[in-house]
N, C-alpha and C positions, 0 to 999 in steps of 0.2 A: 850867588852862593852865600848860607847863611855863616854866621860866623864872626870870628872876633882878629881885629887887624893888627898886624905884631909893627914894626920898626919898620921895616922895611916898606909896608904898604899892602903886601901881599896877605888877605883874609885865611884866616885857617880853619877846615871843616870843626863844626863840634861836633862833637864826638854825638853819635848814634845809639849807643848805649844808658844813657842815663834818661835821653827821651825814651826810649822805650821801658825804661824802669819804672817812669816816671808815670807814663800812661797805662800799666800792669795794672798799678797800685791805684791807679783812679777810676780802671773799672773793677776791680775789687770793691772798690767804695762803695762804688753805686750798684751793685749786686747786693752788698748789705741791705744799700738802704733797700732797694728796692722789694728783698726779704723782708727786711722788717715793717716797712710800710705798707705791703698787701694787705695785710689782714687789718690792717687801720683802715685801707681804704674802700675795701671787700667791706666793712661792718657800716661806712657811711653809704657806702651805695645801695646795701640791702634796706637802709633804714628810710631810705628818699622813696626806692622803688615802690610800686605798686605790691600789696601781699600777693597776689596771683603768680608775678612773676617771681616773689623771691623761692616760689616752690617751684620754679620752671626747672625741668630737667636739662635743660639747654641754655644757661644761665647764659648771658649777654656781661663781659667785659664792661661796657659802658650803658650809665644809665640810658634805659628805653624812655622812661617820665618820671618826672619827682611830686611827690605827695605826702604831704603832713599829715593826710591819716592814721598813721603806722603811730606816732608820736601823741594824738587823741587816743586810740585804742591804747596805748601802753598806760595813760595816765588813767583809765578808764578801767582798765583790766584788777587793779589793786590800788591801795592806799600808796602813794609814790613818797609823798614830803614826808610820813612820818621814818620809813625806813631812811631813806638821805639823811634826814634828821639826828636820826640815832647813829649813823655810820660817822656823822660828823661831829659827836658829839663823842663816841670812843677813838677817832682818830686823832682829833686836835687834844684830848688828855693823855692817851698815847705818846703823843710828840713830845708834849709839857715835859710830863713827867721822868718821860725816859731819857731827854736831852736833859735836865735837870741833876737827876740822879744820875745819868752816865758820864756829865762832863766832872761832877766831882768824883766817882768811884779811879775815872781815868788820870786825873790831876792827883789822887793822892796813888796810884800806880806807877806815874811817871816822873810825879816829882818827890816821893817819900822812900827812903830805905824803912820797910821793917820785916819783920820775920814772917815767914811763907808769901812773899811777893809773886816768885816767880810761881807758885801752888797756884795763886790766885791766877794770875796770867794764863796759865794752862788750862786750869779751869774754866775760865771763857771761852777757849775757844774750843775743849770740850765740848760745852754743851751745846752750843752749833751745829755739834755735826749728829747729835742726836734726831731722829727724822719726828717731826711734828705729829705724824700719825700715831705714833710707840706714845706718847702720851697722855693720847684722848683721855682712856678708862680714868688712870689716875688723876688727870685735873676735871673730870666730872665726879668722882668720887669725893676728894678735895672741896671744892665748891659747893657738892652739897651738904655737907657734914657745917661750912662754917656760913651755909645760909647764903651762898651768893650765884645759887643758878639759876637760870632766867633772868639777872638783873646785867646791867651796862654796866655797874663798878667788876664786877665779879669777867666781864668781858675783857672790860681795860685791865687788869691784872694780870688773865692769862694771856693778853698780846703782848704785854711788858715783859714775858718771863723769855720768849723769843727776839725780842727786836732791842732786849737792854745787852745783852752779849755783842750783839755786832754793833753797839751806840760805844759802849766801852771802847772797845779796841780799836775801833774807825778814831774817837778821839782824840785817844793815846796816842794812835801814831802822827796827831795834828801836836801835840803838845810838846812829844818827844823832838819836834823838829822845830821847838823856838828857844831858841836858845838863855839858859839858865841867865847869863850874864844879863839881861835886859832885864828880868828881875830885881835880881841883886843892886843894880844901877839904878833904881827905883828903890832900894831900899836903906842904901846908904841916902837919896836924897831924903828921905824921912819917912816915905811912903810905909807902912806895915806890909805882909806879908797877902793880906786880904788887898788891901791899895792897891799892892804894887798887879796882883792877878787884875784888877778887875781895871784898873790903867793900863798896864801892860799888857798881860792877855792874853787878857777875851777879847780886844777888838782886832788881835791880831786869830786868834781864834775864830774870826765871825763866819767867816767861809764854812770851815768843816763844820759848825754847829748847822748851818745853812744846807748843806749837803749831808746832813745826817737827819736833819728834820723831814727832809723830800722822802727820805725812803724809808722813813718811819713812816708817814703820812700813807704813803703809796701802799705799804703793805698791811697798817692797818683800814686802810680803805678795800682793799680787794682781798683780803682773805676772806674764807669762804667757809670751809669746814669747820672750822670751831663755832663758828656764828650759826651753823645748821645746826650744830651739835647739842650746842650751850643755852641756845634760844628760842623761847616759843614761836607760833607763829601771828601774837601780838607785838612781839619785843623783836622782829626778824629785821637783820637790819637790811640794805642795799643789793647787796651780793645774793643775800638769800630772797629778796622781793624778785630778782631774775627767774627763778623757778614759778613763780605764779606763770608763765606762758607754758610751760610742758603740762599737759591735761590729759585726758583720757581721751581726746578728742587730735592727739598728737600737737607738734608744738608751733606757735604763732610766731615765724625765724621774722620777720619784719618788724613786728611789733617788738619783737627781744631786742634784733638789732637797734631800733628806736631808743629803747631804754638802756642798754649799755653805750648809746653815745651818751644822752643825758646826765646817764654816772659819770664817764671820762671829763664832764665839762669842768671839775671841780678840779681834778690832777692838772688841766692844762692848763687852767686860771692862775694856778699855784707856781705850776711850771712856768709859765711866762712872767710873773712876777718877781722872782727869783734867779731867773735863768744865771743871771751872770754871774751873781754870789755862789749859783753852784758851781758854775764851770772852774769860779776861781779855788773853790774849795778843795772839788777832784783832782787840778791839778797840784795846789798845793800840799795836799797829803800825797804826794810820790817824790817830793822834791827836798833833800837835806838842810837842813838849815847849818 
């Protein structure tokens, strides 16, 4: 009998209740993941698979045969490097910019009293909840009056105007939880006000700017619509090279799947590079200082 032995000698059941709590919750887990993993695993299997079969109406769970065809045709069907090229080139100014500009908009929010703060505070998160779609007309109207549609700066603008509201706030509430005195204690040692932030911190900072970059990166990398909208299809980046497979001849799912793994290889590059600096960041943004 399993169990924990008291004075006496005599073991005493544990209790049955907190294993079975215990095991709830870790097939819960693994239903997540398992959700969330299909359709990762669904998109590598159709890109290995033969094209024939990935139109089979009887689709097979496990690969029948693997083929890098699918991954020739993709690179074959359109210009591939220039669209990556250009995704990578609005996404990584995207980050720059909007972690740059967000970690000071958030530092002077969280560490400054002045008049209409909390305006401002409301206001960000306002404009969040406004839906992306409600502002097509007017940022193409916009853009083109000040000459910037069809261009990548006029692109990295209008992703900045969505992805700078949740860089704000996300590192307000990194900042709001370091506490003032490690400042001030740096600044009676003589450091300035600029010292003592960029001694003090921002290395305590590094996390959330690290987990606030990933989902800038991420969402400037895979949005879609505005890049269809905003861009010819010279200047089309990543997202919108995906549509070159749907044809009047209906659409090449092998070949797509191929090239939407070749996009993810670039998030997961990023991702494993980083992983730890994020995990430390998400959790540190939920925890009081």
């Amino acid at each position: 009998m399993t169990g924990t032995t008291g004075v006496t000698g005599i073991s005493a059941p544990t209790p049955a209740g907190p294993r079975r709590s215990r095991l709830g919750w870790n097939l819960l887990g693994l239903l997540v993941f398992v959700t969330a993993g299909f359709p990762v695993y669904w998109m590598l299997n159709t890109a290995f698979k033969p094209a024939k079969d990935a139109i089979d109406p009887d689709p097979s769970l496990l690969p029948t045969g693997l083929t890098l065809a699918n991954f020739q045709r993709a690179l074959d069907v359109a210009d591939f490097w220039g669209p990556v090229g250009r995704s990578l080139v609005v996404s990584l100014a995207v980050v720059v910019i909007g972690v740059v500009v967000g970690m000071l908009a958030a530092l002077a929010i969280s560490r400054f009293a002045f008049r209409g703060r909390k305006v401002v505070i409301v206001g960000v998160l306002a404009v969040q909840m406004v839906p992306l779609v409600a502002m097509i007309i007017p940022v193409f109207l916009l853009l083109n009056d000040l000459n910037q549609y069809d261009r990548l700066s006029g692109l990295i603008i209008t992703y900045l105007t969505f992805i700078l509201p949740f860089t704000v706030w996300t590192l307000r509430g990194f900042i709001v939880n370091i506490p003032r005195e490690l400042e001030e204690a740096a600044m009676v040692d003589g450091c300035s006000r600029t010292g003592a932030f960029v001694r003090v911190v921002f290395p305590l900072l590094a996390p959330g700017l690290v987990a606030t970059s990933v989902y800038g990166f991420i969402q400037a990398w895979n949005e879609y619509l505005y890049a269809l909208m905003l861009m010819s299809q010279q200047n089309q980046t990543a997202t919108v090279w995906l549509a070159n497979f749907t044809t009047k001849h209906g659409t090449e799912y092998a070949p797509m799947m191929a090239g939407s793994t070749m996009m993810a290889v670039p998030i997961v590059v990023l991702f494993l590079l980083v992983q730890r600096k994020m995990a430390a960041g998400l959790t540190a943004g939920a925890v009081k200082g």
